[in-house]
DSSP file (Angstrom, degrees, kcal/mol; ACC not computed):
  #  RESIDUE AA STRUCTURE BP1 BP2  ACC     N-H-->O    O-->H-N    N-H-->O    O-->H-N    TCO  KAPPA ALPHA  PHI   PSI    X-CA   Y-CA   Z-CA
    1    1 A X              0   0    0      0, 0.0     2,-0.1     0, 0.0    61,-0.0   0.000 360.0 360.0 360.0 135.8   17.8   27.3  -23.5
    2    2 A X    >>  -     0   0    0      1,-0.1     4,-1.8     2,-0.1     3,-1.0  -0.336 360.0-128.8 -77.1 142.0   18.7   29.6  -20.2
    3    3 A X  T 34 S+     0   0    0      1,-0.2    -1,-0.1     2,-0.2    58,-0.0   0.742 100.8  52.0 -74.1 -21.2   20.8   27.9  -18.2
    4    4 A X  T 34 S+     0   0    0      2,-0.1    -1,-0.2     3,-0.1    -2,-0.1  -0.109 111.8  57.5-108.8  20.3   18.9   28.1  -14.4
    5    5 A X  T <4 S+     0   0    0     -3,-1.0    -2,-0.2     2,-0.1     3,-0.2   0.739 114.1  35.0 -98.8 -47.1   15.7   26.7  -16.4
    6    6 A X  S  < S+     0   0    0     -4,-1.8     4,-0.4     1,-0.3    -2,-0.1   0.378 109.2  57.7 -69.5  -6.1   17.5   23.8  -17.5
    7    7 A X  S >  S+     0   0    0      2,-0.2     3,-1.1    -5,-0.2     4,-0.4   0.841 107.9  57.9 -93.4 -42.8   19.6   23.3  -14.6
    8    8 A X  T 3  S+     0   0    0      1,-0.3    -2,-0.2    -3,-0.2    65,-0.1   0.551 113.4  34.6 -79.5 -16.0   16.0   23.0  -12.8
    9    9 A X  T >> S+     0   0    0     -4,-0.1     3,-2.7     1,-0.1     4,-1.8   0.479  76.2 117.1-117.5   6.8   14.8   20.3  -14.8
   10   10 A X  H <> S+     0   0    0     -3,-1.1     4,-2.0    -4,-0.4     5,-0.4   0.806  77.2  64.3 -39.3 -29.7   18.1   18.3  -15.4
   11   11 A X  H 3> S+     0   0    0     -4,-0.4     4,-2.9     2,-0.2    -1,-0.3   0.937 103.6  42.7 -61.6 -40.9   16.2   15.4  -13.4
   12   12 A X  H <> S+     0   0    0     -3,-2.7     4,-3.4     2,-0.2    -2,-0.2   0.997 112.2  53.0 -65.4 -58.0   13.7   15.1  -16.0
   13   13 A X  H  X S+     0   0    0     -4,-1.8     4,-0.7     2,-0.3     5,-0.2   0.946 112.6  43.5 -40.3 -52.0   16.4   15.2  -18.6
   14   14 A X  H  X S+     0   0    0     -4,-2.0     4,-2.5     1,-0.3     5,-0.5   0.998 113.2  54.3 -67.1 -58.4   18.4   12.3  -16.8
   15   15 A X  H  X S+     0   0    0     -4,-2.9     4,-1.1    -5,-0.4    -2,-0.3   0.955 113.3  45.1 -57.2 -41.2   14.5   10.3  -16.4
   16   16 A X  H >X S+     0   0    0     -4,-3.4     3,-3.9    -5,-0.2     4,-1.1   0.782 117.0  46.9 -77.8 -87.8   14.1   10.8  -20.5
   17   17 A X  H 3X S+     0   0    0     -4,-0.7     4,-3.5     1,-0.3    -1,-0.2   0.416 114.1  39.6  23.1 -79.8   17.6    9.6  -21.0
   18   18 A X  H 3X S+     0   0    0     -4,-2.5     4,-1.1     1,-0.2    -1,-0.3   0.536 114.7  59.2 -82.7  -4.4   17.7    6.6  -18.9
   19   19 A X  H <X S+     0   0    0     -3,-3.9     4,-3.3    -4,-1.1    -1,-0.2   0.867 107.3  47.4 -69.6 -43.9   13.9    5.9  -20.2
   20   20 A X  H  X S+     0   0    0     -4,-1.1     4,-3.6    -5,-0.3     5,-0.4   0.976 113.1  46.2 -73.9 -41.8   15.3    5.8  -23.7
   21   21 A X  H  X S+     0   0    0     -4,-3.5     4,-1.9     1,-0.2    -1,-0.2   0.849 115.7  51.2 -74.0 -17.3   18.4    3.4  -22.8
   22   22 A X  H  X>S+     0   0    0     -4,-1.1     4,-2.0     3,-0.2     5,-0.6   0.975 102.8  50.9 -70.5 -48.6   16.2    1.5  -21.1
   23   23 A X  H  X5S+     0   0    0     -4,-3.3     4,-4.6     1,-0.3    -2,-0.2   0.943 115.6  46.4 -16.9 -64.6   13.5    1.0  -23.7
   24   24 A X  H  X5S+     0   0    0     -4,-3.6     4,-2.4    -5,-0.2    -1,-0.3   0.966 108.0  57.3 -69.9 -30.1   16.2   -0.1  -26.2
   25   25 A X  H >X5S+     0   0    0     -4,-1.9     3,-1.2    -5,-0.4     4,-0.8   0.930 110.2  43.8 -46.6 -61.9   17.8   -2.4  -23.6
   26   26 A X  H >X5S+     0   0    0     -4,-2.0     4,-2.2     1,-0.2     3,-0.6   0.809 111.2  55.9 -41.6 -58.3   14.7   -4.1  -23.2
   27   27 A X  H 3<<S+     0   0    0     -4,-4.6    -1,-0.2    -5,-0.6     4,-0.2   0.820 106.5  46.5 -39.1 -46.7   14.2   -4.1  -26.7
   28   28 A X  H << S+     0   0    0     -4,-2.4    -2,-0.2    -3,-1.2    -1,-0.2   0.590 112.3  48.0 -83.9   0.4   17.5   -5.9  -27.6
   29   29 A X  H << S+     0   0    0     -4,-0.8     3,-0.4    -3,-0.6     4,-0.2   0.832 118.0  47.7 -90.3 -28.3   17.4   -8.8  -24.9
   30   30 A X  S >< S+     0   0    0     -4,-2.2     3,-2.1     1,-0.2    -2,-0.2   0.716  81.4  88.1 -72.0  -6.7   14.0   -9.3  -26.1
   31   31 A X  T 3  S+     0   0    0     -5,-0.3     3,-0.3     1,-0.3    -1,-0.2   0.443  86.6  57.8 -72.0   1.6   14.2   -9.3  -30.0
   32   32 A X  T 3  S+     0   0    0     -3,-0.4    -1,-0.3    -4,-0.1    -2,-0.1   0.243 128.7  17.2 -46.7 -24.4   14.9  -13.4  -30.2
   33   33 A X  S <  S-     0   0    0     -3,-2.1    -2,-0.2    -4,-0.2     2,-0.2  -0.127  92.6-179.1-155.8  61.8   11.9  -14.0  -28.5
   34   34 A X        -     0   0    0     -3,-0.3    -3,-0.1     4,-0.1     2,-0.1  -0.365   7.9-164.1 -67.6 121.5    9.9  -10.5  -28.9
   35   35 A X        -     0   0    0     -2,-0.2     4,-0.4     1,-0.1    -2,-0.0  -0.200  29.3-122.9 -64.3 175.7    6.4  -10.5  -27.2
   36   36 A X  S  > S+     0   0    0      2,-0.1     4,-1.3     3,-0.1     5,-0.3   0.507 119.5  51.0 -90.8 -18.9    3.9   -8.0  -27.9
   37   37 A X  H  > S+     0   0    0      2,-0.2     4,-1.4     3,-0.1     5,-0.0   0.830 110.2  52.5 -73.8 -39.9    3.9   -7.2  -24.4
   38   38 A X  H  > S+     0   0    0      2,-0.2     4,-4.6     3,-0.2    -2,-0.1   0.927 110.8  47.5 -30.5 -83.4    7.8   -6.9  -24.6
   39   39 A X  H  > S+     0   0    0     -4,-0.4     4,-1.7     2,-0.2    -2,-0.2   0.751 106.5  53.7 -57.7 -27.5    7.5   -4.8  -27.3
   40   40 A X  H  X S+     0   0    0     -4,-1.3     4,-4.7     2,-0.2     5,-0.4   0.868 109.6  50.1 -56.8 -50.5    4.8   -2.2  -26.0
   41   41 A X  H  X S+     0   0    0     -4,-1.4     4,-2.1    -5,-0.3    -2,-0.2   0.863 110.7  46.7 -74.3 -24.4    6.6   -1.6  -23.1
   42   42 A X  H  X S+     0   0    0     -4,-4.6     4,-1.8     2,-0.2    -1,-0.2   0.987 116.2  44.5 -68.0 -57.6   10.1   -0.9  -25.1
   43   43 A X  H  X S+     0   0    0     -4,-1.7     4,-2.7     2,-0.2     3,-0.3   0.945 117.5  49.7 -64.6 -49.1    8.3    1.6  -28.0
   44   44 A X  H  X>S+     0   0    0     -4,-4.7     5,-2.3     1,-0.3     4,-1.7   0.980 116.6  44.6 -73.8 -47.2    6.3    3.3  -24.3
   45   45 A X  I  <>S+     0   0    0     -4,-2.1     5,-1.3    -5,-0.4    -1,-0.3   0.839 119.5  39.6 -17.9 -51.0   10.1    3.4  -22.8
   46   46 A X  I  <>S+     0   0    0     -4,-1.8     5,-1.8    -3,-0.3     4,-0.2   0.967 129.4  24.0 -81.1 -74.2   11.4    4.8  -25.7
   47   47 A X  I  <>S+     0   0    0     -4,-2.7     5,-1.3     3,-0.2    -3,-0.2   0.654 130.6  25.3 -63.1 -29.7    8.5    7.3  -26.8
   48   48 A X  I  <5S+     0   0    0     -4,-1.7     5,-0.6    -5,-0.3    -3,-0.2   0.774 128.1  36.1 -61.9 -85.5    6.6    8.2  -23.9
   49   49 A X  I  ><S+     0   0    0     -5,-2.3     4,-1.4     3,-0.2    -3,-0.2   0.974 134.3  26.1 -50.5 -54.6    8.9    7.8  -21.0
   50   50 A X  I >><S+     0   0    0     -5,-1.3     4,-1.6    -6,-0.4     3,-0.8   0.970 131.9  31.6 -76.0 -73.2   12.1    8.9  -22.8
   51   51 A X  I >><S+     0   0    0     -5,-1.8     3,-1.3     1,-0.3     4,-1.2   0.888 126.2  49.5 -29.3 -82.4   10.7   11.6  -26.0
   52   52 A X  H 3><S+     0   0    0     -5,-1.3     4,-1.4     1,-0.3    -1,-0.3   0.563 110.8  35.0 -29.3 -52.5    8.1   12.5  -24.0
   53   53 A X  H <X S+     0   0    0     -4,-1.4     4,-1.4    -3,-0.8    -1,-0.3   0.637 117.4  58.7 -92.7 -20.5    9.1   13.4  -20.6
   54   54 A X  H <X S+     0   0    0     -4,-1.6     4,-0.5    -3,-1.3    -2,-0.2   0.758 111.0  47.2 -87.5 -20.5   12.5   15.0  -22.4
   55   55 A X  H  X S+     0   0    0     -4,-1.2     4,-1.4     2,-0.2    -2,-0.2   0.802 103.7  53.2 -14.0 -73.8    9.9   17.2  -24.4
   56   56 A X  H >X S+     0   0    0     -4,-1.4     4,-3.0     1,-0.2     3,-2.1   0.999 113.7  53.6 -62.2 -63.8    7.7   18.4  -21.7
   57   57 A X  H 3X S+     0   0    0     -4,-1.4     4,-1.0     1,-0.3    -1,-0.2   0.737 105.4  43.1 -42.3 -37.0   11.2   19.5  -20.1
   58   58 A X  H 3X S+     0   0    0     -4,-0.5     4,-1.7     2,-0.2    -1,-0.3   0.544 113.9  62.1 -95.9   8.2   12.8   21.5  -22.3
   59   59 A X  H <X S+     0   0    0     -3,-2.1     4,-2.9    -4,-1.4     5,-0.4   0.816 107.2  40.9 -70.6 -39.0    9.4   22.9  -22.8
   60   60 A X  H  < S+     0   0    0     -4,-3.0     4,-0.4    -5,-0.2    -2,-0.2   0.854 113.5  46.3 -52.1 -49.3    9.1   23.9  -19.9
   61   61 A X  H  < S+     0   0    0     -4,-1.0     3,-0.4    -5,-0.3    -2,-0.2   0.999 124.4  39.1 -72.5 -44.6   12.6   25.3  -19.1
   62   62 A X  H  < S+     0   0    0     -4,-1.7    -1,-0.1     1,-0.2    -3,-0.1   0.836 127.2  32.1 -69.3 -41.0   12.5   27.2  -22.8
   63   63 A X  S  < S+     0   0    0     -4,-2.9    58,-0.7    -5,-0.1     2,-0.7   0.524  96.1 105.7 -94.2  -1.9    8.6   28.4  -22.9
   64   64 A X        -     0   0    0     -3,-0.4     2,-0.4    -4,-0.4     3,-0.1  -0.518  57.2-158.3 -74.0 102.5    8.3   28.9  -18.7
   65   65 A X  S    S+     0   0    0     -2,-0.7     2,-0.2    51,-0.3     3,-0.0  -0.916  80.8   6.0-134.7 135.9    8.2   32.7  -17.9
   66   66 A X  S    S-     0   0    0     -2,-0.4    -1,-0.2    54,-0.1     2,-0.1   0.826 108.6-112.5 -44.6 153.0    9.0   33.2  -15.2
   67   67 A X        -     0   0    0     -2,-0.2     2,-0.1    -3,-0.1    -1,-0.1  -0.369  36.9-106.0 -32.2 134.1    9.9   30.0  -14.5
   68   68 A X        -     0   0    0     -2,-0.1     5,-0.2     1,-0.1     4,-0.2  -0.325  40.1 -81.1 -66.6 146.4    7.7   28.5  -12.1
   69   69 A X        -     0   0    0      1,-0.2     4,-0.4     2,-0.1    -1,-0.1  -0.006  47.1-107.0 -39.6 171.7    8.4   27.7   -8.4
   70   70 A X  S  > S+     0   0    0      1,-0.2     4,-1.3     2,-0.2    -1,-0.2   0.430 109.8  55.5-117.4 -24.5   10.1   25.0   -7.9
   71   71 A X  H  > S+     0   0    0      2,-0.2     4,-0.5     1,-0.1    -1,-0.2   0.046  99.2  65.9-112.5  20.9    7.5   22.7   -6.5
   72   72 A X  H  > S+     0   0    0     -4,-0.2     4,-0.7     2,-0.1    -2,-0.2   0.733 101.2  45.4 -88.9 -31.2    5.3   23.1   -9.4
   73   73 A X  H  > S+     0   0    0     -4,-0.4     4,-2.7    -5,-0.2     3,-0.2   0.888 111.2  52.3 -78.4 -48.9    7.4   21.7  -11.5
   74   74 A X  H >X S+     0   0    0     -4,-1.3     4,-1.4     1,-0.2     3,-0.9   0.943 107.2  51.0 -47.8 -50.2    8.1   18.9   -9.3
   75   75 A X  H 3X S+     0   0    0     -4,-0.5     4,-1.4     1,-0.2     5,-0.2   0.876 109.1  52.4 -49.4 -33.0    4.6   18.0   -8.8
   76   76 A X  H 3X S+     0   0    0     -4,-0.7     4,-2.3    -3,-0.2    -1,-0.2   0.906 113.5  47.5 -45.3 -44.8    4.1   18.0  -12.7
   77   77 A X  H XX S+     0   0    0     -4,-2.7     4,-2.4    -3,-0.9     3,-1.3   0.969 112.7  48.1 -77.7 -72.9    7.1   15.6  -12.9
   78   78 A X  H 3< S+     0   0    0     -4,-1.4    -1,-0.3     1,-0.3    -2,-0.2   0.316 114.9  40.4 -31.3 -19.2    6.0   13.4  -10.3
   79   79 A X  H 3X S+     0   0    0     -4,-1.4     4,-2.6    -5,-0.2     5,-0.3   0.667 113.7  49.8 -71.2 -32.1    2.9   12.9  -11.3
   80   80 A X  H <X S+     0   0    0     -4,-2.3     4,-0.9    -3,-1.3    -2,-0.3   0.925 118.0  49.8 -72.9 -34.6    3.7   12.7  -15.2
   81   81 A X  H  X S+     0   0    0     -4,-2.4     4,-1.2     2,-0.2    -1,-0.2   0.795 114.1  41.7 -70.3 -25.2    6.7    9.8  -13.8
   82   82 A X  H  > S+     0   0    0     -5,-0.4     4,-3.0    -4,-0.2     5,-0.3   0.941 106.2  58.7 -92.6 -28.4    4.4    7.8  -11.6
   83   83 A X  H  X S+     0   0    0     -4,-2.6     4,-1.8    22,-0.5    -2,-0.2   0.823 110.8  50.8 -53.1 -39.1    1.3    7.7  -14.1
   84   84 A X  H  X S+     0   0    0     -4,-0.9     4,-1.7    -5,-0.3     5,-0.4   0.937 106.2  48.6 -62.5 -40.8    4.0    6.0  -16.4
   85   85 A X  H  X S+     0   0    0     -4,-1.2     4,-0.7     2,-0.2    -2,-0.3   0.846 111.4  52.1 -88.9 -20.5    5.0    3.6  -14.1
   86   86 A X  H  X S+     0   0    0     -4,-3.0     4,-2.9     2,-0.2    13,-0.5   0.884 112.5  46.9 -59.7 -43.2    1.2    2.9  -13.5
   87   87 A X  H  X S+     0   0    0     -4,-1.8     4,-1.6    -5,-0.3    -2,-0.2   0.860 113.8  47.4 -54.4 -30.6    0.6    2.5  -17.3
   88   88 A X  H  <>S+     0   0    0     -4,-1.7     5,-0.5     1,-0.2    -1,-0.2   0.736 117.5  38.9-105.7 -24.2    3.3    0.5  -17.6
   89   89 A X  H  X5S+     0   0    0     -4,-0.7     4,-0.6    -5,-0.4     6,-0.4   0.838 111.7  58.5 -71.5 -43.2    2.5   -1.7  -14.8
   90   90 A X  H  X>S+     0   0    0     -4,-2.9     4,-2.5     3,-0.2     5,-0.7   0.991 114.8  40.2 -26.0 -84.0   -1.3   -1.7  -15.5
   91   91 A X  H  <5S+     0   0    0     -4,-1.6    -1,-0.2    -5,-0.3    -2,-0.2   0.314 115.4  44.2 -88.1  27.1   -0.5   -3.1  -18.8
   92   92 A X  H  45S+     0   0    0     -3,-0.3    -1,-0.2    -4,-0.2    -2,-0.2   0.466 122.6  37.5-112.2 -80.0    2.0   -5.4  -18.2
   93   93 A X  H  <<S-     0   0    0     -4,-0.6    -2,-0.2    -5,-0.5    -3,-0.2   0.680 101.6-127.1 -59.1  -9.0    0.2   -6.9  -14.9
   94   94 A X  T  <5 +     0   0    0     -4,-2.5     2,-0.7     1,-0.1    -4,-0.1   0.622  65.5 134.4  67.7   8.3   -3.4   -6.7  -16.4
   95   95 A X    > < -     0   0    0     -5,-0.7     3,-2.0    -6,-0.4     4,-0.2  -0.369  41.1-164.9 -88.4  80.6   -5.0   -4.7  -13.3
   96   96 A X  T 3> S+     0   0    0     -2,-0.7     4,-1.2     1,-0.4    -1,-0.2   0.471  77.7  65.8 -22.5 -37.3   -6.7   -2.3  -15.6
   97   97 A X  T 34 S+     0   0    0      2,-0.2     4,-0.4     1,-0.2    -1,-0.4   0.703  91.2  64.3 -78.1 -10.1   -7.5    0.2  -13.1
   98   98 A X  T X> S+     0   0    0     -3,-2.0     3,-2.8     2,-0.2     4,-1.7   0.982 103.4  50.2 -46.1 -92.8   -3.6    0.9  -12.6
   99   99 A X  T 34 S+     0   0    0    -13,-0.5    -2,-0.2     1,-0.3    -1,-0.2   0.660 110.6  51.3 -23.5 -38.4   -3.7    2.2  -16.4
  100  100 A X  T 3X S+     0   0    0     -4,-1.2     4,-1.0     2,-0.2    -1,-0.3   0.601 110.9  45.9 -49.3 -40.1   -6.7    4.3  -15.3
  101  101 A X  H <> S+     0   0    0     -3,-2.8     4,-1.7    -4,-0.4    -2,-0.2   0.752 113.1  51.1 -78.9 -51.2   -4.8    5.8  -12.3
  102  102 A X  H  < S+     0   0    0     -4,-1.7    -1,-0.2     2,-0.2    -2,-0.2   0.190 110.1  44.9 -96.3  -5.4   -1.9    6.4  -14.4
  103  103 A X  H >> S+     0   0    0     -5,-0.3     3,-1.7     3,-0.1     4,-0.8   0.546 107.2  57.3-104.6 -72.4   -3.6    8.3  -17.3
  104  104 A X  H 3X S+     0   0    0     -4,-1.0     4,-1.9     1,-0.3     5,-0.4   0.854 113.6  46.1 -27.5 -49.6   -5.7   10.5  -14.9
  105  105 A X  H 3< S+     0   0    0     -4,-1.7   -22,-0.5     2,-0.2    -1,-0.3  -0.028 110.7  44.9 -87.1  50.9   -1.9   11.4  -13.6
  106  106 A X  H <> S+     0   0    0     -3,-1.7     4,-3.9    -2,-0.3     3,-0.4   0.256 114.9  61.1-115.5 -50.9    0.0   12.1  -16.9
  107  107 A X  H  X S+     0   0    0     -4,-0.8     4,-1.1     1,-0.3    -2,-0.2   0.570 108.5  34.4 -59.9 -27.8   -3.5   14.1  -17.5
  108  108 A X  H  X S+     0   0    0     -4,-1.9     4,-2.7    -5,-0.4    -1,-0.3   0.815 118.1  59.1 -85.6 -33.4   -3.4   16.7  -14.6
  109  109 A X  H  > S+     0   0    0     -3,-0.4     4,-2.8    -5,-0.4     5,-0.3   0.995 113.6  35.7 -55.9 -45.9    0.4   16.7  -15.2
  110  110 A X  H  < S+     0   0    0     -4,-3.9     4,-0.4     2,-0.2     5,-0.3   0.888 109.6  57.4 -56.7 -41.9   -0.1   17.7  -18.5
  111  111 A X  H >X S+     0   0    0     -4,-1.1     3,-3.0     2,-0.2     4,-2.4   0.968 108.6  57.9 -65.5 -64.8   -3.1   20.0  -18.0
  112  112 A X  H 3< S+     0   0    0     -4,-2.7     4,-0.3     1,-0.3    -2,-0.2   0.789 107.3  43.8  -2.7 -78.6   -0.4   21.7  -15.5
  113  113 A X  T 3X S+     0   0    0     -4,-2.8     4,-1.2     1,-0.2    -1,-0.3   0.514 106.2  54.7 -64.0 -10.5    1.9   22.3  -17.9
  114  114 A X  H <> S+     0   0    0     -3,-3.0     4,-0.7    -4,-0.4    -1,-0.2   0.488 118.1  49.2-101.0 -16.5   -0.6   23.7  -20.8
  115  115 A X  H  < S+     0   0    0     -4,-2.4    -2,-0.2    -5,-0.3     4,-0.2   0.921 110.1  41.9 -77.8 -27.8   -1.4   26.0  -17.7
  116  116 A X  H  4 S+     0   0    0     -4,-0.3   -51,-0.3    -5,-0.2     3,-0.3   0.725 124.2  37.5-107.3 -26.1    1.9   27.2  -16.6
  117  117 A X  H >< S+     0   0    0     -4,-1.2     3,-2.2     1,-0.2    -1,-0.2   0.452  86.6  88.3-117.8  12.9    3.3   27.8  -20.4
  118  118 A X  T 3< S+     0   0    0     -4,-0.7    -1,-0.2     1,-0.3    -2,-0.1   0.800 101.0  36.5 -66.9 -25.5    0.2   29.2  -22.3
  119  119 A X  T 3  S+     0   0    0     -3,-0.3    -1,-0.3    -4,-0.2    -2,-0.1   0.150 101.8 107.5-103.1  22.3    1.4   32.9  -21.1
  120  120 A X    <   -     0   0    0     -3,-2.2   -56,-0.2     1,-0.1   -54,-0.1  -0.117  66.9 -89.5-132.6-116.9    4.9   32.6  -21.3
  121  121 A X        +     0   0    0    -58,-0.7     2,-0.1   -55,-0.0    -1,-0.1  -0.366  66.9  80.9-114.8-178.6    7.8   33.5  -23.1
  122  122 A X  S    S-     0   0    0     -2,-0.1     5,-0.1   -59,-0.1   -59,-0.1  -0.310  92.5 -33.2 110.5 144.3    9.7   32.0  -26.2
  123  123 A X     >  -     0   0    0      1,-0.1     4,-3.0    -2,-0.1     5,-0.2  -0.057  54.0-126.5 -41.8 117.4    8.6   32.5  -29.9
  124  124 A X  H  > S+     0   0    0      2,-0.2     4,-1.4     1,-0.1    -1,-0.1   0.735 104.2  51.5 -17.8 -53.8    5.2   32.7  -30.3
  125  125 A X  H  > S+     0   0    0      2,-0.2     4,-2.2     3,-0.1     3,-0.4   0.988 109.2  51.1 -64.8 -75.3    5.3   29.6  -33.1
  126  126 A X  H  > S+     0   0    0      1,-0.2     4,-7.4     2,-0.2    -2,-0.2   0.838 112.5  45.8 -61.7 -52.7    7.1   27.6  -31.1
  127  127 A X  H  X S+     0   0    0     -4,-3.0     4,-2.4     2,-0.2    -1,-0.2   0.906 110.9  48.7 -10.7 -88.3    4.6   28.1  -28.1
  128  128 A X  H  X S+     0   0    0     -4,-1.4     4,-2.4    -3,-0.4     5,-0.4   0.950 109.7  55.0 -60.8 -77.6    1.8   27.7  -29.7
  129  129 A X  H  X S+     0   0    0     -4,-2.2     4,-2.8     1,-0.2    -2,-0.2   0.913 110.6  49.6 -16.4 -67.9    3.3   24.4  -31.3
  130  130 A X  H  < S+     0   0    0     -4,-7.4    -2,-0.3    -5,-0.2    -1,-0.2   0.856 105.7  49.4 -64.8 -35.6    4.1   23.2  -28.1
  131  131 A X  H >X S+     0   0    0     -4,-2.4     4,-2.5     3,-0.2     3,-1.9   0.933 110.5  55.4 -50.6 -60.1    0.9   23.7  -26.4
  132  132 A X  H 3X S+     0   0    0     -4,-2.4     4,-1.3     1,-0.4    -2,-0.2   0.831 109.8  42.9 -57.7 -57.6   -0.9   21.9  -29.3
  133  133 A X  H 3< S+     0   0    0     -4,-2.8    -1,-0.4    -5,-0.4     4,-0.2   0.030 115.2  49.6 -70.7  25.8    0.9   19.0  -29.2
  134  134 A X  H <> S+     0   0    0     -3,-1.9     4,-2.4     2,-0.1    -2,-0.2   0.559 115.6  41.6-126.0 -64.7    0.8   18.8  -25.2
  135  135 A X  H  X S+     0   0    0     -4,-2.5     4,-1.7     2,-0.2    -2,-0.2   0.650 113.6  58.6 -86.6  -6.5   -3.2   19.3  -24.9
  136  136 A X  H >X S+     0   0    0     -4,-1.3     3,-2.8    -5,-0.3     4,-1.1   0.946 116.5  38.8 -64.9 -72.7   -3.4   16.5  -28.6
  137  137 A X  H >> S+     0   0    0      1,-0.3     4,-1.9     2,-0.2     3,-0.5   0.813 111.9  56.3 -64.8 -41.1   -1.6   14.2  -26.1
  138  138 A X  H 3< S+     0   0    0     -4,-2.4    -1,-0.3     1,-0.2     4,-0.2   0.746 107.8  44.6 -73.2 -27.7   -3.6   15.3  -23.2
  139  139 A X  H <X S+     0   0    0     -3,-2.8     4,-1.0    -4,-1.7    -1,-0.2   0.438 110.2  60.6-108.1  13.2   -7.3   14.5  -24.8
  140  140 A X  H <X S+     0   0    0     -4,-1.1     4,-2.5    -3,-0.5    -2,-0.2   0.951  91.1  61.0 -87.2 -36.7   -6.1   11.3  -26.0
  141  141 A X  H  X S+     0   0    0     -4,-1.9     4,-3.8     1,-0.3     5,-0.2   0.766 110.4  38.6 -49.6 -30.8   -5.3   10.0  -23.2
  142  142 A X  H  > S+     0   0    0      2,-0.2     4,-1.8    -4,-0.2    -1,-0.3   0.904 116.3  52.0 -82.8 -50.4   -8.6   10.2  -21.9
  143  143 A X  H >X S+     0   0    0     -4,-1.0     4,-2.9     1,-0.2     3,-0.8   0.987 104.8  62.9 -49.1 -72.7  -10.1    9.2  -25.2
  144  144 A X  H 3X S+     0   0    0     -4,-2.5     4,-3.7     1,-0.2    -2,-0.2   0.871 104.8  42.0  -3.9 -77.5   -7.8    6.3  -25.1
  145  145 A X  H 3< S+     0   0    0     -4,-3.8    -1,-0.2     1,-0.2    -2,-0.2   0.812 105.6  61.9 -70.3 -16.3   -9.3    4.8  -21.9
  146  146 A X  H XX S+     0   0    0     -4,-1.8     4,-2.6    -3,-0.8     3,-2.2   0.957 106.4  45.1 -40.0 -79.7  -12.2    5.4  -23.0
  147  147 A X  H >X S+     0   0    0     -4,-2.9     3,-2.3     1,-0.3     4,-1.1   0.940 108.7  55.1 -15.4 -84.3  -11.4    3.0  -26.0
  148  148 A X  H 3< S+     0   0    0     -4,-3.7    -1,-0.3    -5,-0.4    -2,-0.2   0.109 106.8  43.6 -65.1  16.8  -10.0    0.6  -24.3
  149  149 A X  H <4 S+     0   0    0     -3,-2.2    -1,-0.3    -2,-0.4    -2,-0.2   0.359 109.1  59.4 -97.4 -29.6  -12.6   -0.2  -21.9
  150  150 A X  H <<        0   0    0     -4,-2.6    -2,-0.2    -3,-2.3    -3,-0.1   0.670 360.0 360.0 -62.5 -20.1  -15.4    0.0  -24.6
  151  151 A X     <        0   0    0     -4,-1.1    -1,-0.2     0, 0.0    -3,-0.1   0.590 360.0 360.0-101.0 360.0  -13.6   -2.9  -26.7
């Protein structure tokens, strides 16, 4: 990983991080009297917030060439961190359209990113990988709400 790509997303890195210790925190004070609500919201901590957003980052710094300015990224992160904290708020608090709000912004973030790294540098394979799995996550979401308003 280049070192002034990674230096440029260390914020994200620290948000996956402190996603994942939270997740599991929240996971072990709940496990004596686990909810299911409890429990969504530790696995979306864990996998989403933490996997996820620590993904998208070092995808970025690795596959970005040039890197992109500097308020490109942010706006990607900032939307892809407040669209979690609407999801997770949505479905915790039960106002549905919060969850709605919050996929439509992980969904431009994402779309962003499938913009900014489809030309750029890094193994080909690797690339390619990453893009695939970005834009899977990026028409489920939508499929997703879909769902979950049909049921």
């Amino acid at each position: 990983m280049r070192e002034e790509s990674l230096r440029r997303v260390w914020p994200a890195l620290l948000v996956a991080l402190t996603s994942i210790i939270a997740g599991g925190l929240l996971s072990a004070t709940t496990a004596h009297a686990a909810t299911r609500s409890a429990s969504w919201a530790a696995a979306y901590l864990v996998l989403v917030a933490g996997v996820g957003t620590g993904g998208l980052a070092a995808g970025r710094a690795v596959l970005s060439a040039p890197f992109p300015r500097p308020a490109r990224v942010w706006v990607e992160f900032v939307l892809w961190f407040a669209g979690n904290a609407l999801v997770l708020l949505g479905t915790l608090l039960h106002p549905r359209w919060l969850v709605d709000v919050g996929g439509g912004l992980l969904v431009a973030s994402l779309a962003s990113v499938v913009a900014g790294v489809r030309r750029g540098a890094g193994p080909v394979g690797a690339r390619r990988l990453f893009l695939t799995l970005v834009t899977v996550l990026l028409v489920s979401i939508p499929v997703g709400l879909f769902l979950s308003h049909v049921q």
